[in-house]
N, CA, C and O atoms as a Maestro MAE file, in Angstrom:
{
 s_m_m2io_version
 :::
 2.0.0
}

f_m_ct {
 s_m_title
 :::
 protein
 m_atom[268] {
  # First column is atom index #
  i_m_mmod_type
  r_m_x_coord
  r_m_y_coord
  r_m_z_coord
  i_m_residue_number
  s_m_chain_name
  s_m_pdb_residue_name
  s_m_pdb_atom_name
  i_m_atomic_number
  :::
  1 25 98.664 122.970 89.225 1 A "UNK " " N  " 7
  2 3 98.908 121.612 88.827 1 A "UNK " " CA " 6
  3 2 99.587 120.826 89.946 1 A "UNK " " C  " 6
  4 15 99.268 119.702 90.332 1 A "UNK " " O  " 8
  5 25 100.519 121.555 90.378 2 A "UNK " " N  " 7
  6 3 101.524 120.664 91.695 2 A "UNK " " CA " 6
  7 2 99.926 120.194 92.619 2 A "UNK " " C  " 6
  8 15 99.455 119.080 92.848 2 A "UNK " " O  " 8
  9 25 99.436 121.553 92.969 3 A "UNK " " N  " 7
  10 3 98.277 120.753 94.375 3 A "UNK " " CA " 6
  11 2 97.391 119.943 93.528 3 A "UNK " " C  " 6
  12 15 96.412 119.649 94.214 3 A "UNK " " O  " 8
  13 25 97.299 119.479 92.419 4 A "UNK " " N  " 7
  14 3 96.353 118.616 91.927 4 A "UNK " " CA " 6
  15 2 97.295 117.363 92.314 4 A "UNK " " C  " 6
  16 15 97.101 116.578 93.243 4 A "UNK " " O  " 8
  17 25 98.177 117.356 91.546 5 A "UNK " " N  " 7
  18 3 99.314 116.135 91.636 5 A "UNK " " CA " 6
  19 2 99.397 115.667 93.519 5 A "UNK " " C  " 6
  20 15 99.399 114.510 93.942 5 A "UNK " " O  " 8
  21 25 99.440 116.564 94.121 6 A "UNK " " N  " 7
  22 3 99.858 116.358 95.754 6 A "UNK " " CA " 6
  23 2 98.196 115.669 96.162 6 A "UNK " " C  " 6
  24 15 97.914 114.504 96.440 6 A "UNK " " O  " 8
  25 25 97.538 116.553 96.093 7 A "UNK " " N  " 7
  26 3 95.819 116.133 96.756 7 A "UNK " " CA " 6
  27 2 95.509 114.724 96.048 7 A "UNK " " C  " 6
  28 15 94.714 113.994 96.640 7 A "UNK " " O  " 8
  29 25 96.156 114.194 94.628 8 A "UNK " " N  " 7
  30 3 95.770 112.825 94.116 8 A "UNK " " CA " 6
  31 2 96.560 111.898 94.984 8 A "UNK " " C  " 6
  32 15 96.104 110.918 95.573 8 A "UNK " " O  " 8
  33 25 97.735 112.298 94.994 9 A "UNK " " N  " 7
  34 3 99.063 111.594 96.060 9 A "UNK " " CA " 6
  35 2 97.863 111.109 97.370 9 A "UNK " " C  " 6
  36 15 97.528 109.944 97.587 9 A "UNK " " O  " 8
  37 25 97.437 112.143 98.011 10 A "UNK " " N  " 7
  38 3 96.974 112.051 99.456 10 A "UNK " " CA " 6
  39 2 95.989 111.261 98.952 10 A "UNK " " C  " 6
  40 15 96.393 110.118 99.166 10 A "UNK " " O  " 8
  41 25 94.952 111.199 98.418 11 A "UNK " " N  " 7
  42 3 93.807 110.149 98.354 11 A "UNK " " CA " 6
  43 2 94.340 108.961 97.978 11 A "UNK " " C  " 6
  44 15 93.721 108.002 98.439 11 A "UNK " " O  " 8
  45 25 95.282 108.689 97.295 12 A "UNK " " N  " 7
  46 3 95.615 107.240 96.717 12 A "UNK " " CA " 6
  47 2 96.765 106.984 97.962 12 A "UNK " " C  " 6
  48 15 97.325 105.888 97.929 12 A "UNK " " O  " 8
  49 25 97.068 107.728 98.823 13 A "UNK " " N  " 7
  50 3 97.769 106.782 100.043 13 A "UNK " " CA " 6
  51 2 96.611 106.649 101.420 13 A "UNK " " C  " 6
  52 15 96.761 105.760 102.258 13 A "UNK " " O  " 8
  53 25 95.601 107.537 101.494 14 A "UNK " " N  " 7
  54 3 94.642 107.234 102.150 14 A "UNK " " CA " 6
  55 2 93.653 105.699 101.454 14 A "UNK " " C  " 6
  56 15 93.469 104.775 102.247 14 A "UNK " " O  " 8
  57 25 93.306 105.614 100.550 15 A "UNK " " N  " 7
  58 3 92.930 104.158 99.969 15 A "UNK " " CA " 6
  59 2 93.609 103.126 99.958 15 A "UNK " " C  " 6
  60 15 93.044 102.034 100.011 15 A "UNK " " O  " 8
  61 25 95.696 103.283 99.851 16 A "UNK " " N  " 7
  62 3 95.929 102.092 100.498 16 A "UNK " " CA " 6
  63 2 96.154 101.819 101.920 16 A "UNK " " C  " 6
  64 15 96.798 100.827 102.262 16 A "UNK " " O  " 8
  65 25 95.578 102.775 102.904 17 A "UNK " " N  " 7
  66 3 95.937 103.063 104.319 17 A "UNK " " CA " 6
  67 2 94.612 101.864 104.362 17 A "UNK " " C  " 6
  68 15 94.707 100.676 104.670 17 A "UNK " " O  " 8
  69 25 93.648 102.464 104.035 18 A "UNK " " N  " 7
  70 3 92.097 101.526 103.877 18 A "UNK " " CA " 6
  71 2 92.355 100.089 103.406 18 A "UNK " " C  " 6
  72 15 92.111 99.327 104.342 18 A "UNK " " O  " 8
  73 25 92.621 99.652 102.680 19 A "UNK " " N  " 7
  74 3 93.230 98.683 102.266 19 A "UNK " " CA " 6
  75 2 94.147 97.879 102.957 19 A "UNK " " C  " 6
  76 15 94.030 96.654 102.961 19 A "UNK " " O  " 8
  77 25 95.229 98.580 103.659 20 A "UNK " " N  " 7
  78 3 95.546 97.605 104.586 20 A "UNK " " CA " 6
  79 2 95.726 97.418 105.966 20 A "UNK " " C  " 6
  80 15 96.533 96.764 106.627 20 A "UNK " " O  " 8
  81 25 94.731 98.187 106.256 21 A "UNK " " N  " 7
  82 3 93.623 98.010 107.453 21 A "UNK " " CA " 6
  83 2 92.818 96.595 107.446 21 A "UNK " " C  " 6
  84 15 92.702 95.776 108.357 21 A "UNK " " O  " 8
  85 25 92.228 96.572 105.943 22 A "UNK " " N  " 7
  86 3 91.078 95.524 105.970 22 A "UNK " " CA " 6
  87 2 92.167 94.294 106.037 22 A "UNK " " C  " 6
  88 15 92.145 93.397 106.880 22 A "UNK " " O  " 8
  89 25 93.110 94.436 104.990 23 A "UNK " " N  " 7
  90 3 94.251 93.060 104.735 23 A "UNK " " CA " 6
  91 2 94.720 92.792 106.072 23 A "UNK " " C  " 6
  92 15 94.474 91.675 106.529 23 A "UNK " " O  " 8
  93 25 95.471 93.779 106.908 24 A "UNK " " N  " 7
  94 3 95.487 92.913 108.079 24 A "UNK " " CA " 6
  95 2 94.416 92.411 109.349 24 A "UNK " " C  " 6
  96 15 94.755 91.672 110.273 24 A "UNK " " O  " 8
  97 25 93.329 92.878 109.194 25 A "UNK " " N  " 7
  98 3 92.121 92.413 110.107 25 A "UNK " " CA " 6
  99 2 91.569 91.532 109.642 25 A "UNK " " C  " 6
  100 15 91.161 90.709 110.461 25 A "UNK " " O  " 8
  101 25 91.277 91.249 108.164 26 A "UNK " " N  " 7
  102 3 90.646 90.124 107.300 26 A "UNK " " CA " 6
  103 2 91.695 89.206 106.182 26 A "UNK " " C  " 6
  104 15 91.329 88.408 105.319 26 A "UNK " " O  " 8
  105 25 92.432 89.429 106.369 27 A "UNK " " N  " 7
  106 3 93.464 88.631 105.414 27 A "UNK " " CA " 6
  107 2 93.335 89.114 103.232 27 A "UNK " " C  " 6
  108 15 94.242 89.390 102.446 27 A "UNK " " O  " 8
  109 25 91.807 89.002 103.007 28 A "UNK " " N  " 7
  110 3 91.966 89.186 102.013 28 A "UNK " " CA " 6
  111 2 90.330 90.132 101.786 28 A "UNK " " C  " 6
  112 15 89.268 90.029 102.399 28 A "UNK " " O  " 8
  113 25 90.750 91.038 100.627 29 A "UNK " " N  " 7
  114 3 89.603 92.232 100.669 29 A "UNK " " CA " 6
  115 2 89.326 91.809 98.575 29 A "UNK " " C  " 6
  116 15 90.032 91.712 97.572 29 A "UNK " " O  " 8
  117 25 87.637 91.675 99.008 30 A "UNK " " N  " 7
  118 3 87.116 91.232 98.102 30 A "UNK " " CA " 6
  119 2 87.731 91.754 96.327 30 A "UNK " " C  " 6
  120 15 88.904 92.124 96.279 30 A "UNK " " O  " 8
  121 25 87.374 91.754 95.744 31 A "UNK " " N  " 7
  122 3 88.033 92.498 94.094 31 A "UNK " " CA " 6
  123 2 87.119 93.885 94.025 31 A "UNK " " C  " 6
  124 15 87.590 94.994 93.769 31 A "UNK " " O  " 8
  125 25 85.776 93.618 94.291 32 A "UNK " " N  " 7
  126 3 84.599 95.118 94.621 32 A "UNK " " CA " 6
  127 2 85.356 95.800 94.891 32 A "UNK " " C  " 6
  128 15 86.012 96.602 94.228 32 A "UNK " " O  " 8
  129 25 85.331 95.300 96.909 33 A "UNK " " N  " 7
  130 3 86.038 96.317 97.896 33 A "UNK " " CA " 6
  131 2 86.836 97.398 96.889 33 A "UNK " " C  " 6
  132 15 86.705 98.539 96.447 33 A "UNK " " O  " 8
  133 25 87.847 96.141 96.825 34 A "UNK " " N  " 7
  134 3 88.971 96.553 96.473 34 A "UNK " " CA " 6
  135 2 88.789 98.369 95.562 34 A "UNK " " C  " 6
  136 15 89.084 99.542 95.790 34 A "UNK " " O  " 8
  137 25 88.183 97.619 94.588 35 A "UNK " " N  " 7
  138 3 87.928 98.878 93.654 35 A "UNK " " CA " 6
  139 2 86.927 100.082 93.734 35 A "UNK " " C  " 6
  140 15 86.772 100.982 92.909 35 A "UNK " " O  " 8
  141 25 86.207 99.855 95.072 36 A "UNK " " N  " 7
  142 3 85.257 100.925 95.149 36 A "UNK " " CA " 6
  143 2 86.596 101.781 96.130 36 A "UNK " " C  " 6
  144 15 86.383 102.993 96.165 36 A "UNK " " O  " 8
  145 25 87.446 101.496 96.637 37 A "UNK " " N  " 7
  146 3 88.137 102.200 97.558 37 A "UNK " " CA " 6
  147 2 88.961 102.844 96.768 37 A "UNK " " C  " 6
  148 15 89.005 104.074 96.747 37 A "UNK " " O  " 8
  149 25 89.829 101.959 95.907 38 A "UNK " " N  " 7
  150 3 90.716 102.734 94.879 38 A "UNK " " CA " 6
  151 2 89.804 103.964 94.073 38 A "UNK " " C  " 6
  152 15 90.559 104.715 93.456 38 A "UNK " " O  " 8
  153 25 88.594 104.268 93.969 39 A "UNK " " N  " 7
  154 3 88.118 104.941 93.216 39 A "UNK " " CA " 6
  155 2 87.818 105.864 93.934 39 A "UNK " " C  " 6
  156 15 88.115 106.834 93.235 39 A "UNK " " O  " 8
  157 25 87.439 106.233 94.834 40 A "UNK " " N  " 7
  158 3 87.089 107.199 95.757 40 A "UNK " " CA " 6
  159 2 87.886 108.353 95.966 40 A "UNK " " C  " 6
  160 15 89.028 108.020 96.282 40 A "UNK " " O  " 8
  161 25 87.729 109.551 95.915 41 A "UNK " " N  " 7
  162 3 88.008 110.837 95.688 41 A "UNK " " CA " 6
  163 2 88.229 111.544 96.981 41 A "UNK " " C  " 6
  164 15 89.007 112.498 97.017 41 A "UNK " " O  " 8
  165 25 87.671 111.185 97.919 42 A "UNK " " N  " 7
  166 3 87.232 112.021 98.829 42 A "UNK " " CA " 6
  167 2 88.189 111.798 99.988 42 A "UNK " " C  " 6
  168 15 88.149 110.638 100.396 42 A "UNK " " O  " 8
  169 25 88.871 112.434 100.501 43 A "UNK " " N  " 7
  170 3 89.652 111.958 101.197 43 A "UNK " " CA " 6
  171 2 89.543 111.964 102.459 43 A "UNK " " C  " 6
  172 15 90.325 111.418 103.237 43 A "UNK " " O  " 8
  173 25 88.326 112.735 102.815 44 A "UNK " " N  " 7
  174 3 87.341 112.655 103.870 44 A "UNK " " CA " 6
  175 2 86.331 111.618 104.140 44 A "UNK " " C  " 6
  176 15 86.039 111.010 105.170 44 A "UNK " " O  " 8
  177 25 86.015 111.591 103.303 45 A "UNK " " N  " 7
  178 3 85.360 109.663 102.749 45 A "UNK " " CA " 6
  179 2 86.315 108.358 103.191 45 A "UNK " " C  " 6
  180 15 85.838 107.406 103.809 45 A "UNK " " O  " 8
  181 25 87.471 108.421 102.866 46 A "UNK " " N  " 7
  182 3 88.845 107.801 102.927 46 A "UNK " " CA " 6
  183 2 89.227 107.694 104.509 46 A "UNK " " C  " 6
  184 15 89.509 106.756 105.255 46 A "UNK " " O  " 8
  185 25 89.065 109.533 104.706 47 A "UNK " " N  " 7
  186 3 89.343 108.726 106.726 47 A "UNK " " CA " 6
  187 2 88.276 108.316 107.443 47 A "UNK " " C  " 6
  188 15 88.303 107.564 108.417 47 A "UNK " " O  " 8
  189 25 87.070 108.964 106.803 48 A "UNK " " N  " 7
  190 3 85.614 107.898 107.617 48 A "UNK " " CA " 6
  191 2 86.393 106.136 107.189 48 A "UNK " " C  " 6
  192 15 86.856 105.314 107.980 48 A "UNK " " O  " 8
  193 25 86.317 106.077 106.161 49 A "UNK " " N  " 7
  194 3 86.521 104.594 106.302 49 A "UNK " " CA " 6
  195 2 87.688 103.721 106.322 49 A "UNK " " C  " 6
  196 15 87.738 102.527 106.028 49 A "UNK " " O  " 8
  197 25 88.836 104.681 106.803 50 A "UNK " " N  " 7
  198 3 89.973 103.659 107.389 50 A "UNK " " CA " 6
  199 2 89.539 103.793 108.900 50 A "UNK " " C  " 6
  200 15 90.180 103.013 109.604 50 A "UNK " " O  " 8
  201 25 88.607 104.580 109.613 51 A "UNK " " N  " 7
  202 3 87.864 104.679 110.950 51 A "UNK " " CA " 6
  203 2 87.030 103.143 110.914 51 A "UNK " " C  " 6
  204 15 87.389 102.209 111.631 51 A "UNK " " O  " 8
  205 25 86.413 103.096 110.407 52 A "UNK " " N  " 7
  206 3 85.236 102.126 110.243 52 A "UNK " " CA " 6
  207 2 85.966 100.573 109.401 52 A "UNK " " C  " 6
  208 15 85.298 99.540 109.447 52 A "UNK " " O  " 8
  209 25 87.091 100.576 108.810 53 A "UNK " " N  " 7
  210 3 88.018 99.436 109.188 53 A "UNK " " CA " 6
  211 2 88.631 99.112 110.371 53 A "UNK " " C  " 6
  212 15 88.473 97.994 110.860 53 A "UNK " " O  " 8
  213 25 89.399 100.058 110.961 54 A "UNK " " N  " 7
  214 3 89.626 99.648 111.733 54 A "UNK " " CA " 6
  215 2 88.999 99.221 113.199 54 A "UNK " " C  " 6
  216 15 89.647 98.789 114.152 54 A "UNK " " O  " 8
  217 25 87.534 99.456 113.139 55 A "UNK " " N  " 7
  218 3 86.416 99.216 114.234 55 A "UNK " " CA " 6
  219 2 85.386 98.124 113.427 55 A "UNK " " C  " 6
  220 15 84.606 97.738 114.297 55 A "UNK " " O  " 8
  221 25 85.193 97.746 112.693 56 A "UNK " " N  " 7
  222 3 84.035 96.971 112.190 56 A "UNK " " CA " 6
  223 2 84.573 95.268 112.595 56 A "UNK " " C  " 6
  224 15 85.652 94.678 112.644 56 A "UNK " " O  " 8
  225 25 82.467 94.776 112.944 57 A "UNK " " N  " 7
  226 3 83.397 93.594 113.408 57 A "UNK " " CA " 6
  227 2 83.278 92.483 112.055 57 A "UNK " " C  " 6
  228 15 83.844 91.424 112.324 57 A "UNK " " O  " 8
  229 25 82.814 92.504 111.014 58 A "UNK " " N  " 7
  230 3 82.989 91.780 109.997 58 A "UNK " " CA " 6
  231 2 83.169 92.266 108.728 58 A "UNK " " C  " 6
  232 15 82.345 93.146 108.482 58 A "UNK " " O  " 8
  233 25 84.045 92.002 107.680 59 A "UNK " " N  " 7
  234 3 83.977 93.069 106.486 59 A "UNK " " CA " 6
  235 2 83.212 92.953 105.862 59 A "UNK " " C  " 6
  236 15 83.283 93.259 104.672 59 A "UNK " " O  " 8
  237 25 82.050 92.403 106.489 60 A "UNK " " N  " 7
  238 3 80.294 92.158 105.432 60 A "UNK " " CA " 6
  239 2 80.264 93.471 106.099 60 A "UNK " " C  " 6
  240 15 80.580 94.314 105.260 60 A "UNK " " O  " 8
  241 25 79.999 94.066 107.349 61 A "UNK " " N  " 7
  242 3 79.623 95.238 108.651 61 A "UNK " " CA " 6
  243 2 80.535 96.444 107.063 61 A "UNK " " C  " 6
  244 15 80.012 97.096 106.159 61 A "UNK " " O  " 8
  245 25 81.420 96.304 107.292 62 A "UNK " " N  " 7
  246 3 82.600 97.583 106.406 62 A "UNK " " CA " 6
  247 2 82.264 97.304 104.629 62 A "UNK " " C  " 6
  248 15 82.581 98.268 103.933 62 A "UNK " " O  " 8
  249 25 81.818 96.402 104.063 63 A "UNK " " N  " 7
  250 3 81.013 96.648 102.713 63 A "UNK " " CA " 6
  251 2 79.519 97.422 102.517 63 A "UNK " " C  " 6
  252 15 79.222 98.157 101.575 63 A "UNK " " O  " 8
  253 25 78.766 97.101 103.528 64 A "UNK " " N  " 7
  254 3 77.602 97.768 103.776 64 A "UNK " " CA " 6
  255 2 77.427 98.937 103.778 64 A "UNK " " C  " 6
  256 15 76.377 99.477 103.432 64 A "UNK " " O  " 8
  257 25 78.836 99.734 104.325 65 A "UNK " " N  " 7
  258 3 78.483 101.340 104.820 65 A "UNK " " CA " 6
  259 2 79.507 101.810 103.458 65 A "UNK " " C  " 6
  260 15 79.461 102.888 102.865 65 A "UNK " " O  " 8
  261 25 80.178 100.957 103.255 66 A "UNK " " N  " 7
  262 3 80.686 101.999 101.899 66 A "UNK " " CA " 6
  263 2 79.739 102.067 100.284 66 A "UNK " " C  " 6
  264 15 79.995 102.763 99.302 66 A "UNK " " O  " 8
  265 25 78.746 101.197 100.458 67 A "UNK " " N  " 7
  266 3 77.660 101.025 99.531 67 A "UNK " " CA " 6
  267 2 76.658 101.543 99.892 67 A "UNK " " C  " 6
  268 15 75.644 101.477 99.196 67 A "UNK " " O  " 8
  :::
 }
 m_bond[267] {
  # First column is bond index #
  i_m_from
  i_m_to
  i_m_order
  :::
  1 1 2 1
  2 2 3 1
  3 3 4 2
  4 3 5 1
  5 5 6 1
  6 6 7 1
  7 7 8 2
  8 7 9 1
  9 9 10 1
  10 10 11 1
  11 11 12 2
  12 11 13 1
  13 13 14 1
  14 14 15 1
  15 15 16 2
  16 15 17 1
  17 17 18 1
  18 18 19 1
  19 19 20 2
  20 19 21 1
  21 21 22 1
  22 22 23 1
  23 23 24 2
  24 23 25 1
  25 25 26 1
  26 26 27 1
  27 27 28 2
  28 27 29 1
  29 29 30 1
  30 30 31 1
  31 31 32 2
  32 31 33 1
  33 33 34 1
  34 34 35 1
  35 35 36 2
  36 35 37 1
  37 37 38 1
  38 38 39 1
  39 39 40 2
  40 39 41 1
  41 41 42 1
  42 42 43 1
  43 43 44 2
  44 43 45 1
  45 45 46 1
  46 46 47 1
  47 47 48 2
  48 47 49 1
  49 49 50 1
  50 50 51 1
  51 51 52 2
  52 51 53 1
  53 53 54 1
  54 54 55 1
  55 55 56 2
  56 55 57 1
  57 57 58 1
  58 58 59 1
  59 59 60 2
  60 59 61 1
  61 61 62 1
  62 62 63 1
  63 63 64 2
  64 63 65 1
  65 65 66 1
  66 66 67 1
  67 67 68 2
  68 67 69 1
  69 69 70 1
  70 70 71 1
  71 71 72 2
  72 71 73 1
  73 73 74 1
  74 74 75 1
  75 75 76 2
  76 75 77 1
  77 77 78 1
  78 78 79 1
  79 79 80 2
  80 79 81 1
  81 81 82 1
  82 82 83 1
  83 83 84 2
  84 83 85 1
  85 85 86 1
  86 86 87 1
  87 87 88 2
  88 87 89 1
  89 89 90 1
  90 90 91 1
  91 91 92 2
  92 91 93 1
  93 93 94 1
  94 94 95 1
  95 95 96 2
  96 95 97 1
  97 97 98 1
  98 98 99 1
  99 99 100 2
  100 99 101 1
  101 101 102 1
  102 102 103 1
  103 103 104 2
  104 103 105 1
  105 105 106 1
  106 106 107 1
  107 107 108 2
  108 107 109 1
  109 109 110 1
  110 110 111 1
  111 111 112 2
  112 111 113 1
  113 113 114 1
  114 114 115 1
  115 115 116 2
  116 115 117 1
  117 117 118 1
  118 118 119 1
  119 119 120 2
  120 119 121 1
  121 121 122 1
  122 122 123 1
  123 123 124 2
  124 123 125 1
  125 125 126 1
  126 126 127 1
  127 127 128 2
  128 127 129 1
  129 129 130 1
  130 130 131 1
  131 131 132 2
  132 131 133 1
  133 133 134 1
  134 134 135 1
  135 135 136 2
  136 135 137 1
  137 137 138 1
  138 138 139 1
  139 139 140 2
  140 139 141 1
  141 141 142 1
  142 142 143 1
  143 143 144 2
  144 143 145 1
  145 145 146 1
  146 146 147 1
  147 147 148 2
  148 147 149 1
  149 149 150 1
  150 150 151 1
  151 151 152 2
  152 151 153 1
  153 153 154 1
  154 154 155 1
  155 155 156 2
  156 155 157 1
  157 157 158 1
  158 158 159 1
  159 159 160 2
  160 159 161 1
  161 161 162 1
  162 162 163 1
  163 163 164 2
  164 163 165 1
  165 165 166 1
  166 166 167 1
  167 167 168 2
  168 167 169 1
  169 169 170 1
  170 170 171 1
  171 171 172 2
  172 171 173 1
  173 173 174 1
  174 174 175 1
  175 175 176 2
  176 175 177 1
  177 177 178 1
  178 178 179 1
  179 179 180 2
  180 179 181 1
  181 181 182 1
  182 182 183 1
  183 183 184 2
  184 183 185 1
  185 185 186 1
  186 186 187 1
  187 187 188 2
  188 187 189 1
  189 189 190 1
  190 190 191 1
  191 191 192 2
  192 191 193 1
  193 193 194 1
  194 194 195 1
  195 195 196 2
  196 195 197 1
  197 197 198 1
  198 198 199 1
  199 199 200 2
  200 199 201 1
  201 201 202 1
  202 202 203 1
  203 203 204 2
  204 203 205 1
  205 205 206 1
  206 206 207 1
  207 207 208 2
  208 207 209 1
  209 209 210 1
  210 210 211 1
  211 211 212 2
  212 211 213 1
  213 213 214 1
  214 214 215 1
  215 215 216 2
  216 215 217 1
  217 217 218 1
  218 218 219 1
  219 219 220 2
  220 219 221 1
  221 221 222 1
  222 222 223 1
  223 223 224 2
  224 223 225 1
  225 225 226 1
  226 226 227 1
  227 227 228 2
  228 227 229 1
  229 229 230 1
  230 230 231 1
  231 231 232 2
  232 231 233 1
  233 233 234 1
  234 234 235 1
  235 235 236 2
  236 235 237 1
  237 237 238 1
  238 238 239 1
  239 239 240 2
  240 239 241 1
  241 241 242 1
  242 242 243 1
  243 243 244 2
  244 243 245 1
  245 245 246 1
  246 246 247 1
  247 247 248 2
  248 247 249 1
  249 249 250 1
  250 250 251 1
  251 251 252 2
  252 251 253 1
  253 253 254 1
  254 254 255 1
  255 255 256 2
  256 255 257 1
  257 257 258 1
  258 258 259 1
  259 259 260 2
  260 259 261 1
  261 261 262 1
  262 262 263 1
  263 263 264 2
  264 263 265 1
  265 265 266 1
  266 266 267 1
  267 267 268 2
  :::
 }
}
């Protein structure tokens, strides 16, 4: 139970790592975004795409690849 509790910890601070990546490169991250990131499990998924925030040059470019 603890590593369930710890591994949920790590994905839900990797999604707001993602999150405010996009907030400070774009100011504001759509309500979607928002919630396809909070939902995401994978926390390998999570560092592909705080990678691909922090390199994309429009967050139309960083909605595309997470859809």
């Amino acid at each position: 139970m603890y590593e369930q509790i710890r591994e949920e910890g790590v994905v839900e601070g990797k999604a707001k790592m993602v999150l405010t990546v996009l907030r400070a490169r774009f100011n504001q991250v759509p309500q979607e975004v928002e919630e396809t990131i909070r939902k995401m499990t994978d926390p390998t998924a999570l560092d592909s795409w705080a990678a691909h925030a922090a390199t994309c040059k429009t967050l139309e470019e960083f909605e595309k690849a997470i859809h």
